[in-house]
LUMFI-996642 format. One record per residue (C-alpha): residue number from 1; residue in one letter; z, y, x. Coordinates in Angstrom, 3 decimals. Layout:
<sites>
pos | code | Z | Y | X
NUM | A | Z | Y | X
...
</sites>
This chain:
<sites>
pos | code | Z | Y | X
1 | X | 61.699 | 54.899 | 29.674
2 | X | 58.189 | 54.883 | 30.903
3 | X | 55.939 | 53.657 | 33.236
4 | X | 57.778 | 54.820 | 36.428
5 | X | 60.459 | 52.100 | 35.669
6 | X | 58.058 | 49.647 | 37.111
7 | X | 57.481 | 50.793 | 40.335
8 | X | 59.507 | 48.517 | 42.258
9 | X | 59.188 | 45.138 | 43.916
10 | X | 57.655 | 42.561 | 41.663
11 | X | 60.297 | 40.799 | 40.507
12 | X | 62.596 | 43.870 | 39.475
13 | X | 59.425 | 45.132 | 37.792
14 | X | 59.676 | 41.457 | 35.992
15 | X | 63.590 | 42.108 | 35.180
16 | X | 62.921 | 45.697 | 33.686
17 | X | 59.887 | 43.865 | 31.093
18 | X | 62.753 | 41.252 | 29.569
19 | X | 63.426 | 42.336 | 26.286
20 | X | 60.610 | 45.042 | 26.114
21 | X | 58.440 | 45.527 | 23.206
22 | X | 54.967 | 44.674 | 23.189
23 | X | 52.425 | 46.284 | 20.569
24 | X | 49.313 | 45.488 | 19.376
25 | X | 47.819 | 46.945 | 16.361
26 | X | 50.479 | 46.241 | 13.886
27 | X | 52.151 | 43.198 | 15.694
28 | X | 55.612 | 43.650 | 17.953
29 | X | 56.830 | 41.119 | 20.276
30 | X | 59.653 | 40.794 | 22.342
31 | X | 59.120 | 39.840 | 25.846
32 | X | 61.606 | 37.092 | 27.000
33 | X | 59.680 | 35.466 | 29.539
34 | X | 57.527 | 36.253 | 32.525
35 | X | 56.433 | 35.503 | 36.182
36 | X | 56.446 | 38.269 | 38.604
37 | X | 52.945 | 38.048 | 41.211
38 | X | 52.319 | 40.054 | 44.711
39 | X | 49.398 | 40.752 | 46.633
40 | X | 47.457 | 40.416 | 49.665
41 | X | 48.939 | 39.700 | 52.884
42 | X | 48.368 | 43.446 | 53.913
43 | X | 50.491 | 44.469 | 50.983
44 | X | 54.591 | 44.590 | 51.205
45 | X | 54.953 | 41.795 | 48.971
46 | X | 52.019 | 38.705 | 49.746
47 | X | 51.856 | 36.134 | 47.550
48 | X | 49.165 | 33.132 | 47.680
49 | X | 49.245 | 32.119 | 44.232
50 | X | 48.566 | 35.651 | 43.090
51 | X | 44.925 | 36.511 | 42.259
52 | X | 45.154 | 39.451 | 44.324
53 | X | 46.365 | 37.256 | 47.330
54 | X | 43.201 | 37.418 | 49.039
55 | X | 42.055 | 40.868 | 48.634
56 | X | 40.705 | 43.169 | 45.933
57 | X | 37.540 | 42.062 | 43.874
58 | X | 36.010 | 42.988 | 40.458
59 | X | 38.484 | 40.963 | 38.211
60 | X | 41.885 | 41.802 | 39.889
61 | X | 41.219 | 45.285 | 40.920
62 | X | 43.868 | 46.978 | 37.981
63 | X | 46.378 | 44.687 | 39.783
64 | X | 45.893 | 46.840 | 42.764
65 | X | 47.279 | 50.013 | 40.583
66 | X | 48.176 | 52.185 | 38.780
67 | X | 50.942 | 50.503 | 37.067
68 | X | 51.461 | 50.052 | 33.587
69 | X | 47.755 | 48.775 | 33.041
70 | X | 46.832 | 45.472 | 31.381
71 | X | 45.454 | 42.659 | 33.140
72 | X | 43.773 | 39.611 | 30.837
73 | X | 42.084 | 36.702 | 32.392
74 | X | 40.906 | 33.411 | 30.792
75 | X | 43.396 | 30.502 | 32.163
76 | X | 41.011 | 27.508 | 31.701
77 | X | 38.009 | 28.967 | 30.645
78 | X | 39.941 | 29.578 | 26.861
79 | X | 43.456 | 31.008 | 27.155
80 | X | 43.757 | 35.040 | 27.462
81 | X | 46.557 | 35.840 | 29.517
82 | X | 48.254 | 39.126 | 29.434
83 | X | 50.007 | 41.022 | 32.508
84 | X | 51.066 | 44.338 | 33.017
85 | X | 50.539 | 45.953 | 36.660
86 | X | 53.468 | 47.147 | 38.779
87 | X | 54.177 | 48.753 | 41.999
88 | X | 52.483 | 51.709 | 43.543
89 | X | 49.133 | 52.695 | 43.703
90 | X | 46.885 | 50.497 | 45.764
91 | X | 49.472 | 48.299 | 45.957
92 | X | 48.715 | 44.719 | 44.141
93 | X | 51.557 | 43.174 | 41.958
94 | X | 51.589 | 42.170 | 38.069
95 | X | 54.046 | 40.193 | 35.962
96 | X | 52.495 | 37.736 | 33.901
97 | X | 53.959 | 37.947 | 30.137
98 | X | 54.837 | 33.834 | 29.939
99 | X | 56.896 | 34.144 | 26.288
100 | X | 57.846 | 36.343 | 23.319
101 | X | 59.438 | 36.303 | 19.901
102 | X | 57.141 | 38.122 | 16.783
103 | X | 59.701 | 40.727 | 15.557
104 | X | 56.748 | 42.827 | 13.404
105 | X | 53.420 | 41.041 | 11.649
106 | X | 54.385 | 37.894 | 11.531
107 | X | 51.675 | 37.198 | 8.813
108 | X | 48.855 | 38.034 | 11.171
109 | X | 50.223 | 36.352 | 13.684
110 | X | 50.281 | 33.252 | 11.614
111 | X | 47.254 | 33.755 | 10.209
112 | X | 45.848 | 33.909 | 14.785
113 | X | 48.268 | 30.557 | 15.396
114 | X | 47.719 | 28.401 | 12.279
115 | X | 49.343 | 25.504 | 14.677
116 | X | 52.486 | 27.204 | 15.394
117 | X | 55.229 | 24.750 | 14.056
118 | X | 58.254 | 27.503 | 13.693
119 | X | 58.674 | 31.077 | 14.567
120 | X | 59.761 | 30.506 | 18.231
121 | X | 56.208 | 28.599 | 18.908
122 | X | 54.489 | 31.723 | 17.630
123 | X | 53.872 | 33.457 | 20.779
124 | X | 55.830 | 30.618 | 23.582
125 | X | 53.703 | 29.945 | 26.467
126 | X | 51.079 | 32.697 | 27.889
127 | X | 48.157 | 31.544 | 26.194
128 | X | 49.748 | 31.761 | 22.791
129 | X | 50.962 | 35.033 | 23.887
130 | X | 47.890 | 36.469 | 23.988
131 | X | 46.269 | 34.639 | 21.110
132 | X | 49.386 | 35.849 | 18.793
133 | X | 48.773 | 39.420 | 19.742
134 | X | 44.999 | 39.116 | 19.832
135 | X | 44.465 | 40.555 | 23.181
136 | X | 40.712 | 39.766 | 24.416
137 | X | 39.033 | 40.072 | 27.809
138 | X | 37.598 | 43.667 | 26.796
139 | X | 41.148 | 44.822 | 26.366
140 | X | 41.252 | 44.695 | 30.508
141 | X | 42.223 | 48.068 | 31.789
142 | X | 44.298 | 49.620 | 29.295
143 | X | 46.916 | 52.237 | 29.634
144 | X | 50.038 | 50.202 | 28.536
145 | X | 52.182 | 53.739 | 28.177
146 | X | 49.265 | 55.492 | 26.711
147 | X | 50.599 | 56.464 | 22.869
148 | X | 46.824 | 56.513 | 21.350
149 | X | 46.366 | 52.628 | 23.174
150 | X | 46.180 | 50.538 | 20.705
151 | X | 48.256 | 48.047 | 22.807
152 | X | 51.207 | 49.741 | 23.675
153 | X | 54.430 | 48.913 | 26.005
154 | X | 58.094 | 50.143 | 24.890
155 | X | 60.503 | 49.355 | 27.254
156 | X | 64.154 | 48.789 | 26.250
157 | X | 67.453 | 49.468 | 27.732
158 | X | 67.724 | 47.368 | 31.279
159 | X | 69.446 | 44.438 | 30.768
160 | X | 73.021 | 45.066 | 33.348
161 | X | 74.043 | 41.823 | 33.309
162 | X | 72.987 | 39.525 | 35.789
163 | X | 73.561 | 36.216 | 33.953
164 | X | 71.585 | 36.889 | 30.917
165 | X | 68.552 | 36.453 | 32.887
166 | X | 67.778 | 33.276 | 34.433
167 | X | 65.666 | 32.770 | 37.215
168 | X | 63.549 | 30.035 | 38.530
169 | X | 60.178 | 28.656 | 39.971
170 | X | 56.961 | 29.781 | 38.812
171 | X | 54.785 | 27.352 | 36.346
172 | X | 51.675 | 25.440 | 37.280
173 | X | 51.411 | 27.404 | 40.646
174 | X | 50.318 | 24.899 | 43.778
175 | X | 50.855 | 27.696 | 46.250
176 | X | 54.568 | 29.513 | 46.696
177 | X | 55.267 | 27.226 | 44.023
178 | X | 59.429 | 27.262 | 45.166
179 | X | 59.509 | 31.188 | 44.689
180 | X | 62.154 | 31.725 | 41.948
181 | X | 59.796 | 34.643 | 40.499
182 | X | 59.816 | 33.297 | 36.667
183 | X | 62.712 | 34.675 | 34.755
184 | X | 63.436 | 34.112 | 31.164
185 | X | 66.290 | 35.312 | 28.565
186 | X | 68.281 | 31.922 | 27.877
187 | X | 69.221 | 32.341 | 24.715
188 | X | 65.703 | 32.360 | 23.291
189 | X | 64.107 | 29.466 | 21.649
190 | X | 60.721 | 30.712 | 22.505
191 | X | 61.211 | 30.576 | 26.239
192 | X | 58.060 | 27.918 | 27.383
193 | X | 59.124 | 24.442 | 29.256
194 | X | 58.950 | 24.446 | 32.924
195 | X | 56.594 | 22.555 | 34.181
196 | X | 55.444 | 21.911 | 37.763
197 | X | 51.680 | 21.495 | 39.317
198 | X | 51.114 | 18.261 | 40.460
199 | X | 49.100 | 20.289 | 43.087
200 | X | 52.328 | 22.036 | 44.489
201 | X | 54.085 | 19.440 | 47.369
202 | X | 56.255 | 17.114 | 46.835
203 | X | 60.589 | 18.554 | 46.556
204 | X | 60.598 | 16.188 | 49.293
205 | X | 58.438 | 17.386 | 51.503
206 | X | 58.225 | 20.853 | 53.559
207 | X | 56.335 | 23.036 | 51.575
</sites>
């Protein structure tokens, strides 16, 4: 499997990263939750709560290609978040890694997320994610499928079944915020908690 799998729509790209392997240095995780984004309007896929959604600029330009590259940005001024690119070439799309479950260096992990309660809360929510696998803003740009990167991307046989993977609205997104482009693995208990903006409109009102 390698970084071809990926170029597809965004939220098949999303679908092929559920239950992939994520590496860095000498920790593993398991990816059992993400959020697929899109582009700009000129792209195939436009999406308003992407960062790409208005147009390429120096912080989102890997999201415009080539895929399999990572993407970081500070959520909040403090939180690294970590997505991998998808699509084509030129093309913007990512899927945000939202959850995973430590399955190698645990210790260092622990040692990264003193406040983690159990194992599940190791690396649950996409902050934690990236503080659990100690992915900075200078790790922007790297070659996910590269085998000398020393954060790497292993992906796993695609899940077949359609009802192992749930699907639902995205988190904390005011725009789109009724796409169902955040899917998850159910039976993990380090899937995050859905919650919605208070900046998205009302159920009750046309979005």
């Amino acid at each position: 499997m390698d970084v071809e799998d990926l170029v597809v729509e965004p939220t098949a790209a999303a679908r092929r990263l559920l239950g992939a392997t994520l590496w860095s240095g000498d920790v593993a995780m398991r990816i059992v939750e993400v959020e697929a984004y899109g582009g700009d309007p000129a792209g195939p896929w436009p999406d308003p709560a992407a960062h790409s959604g208005r147009g390429r600029t120096a912080r989102n330009a890997v999201m415009f290609g080539p895929p399999g590259v990572l993407y970081v940005y500070l959520s909040y001024g403090m939180h690294t978040c970590v997505n991998v690119t998808s699509g084509p070439d030129g093309i913007a799309s990512a899927v945000l890694i939202r959850a995973g479950e430590i399955i190698e260096g645990e210790e260092e992990v622990r040692v990264r997320r003193p406040a983690a309660r159990t194992d599940a809360d190791l690396a649950k929510g996409p902050g934690n994610v990236g503080s659990a696998l100690g992915i900075t803003l200078g790790d922007y740009g790297i070659r996910l499928f590269d085998k000398e990167s020393p954060i790497r991307l292993e992906l796993g046989p695609e899940i077949a079944d359609p009802s192992a993977i749930a699907v639902g609205p995205r988190v904390g997104v005011s725009l789109a915020a009724e796409r169902p482009w955040r899917l998850w693995l159910p039976d993990s208990p380090a899937v995050s908690v859905y919650r919605r903006s208070p900046r998205a409109p009302r159920l009750d009102r046309p979005a």
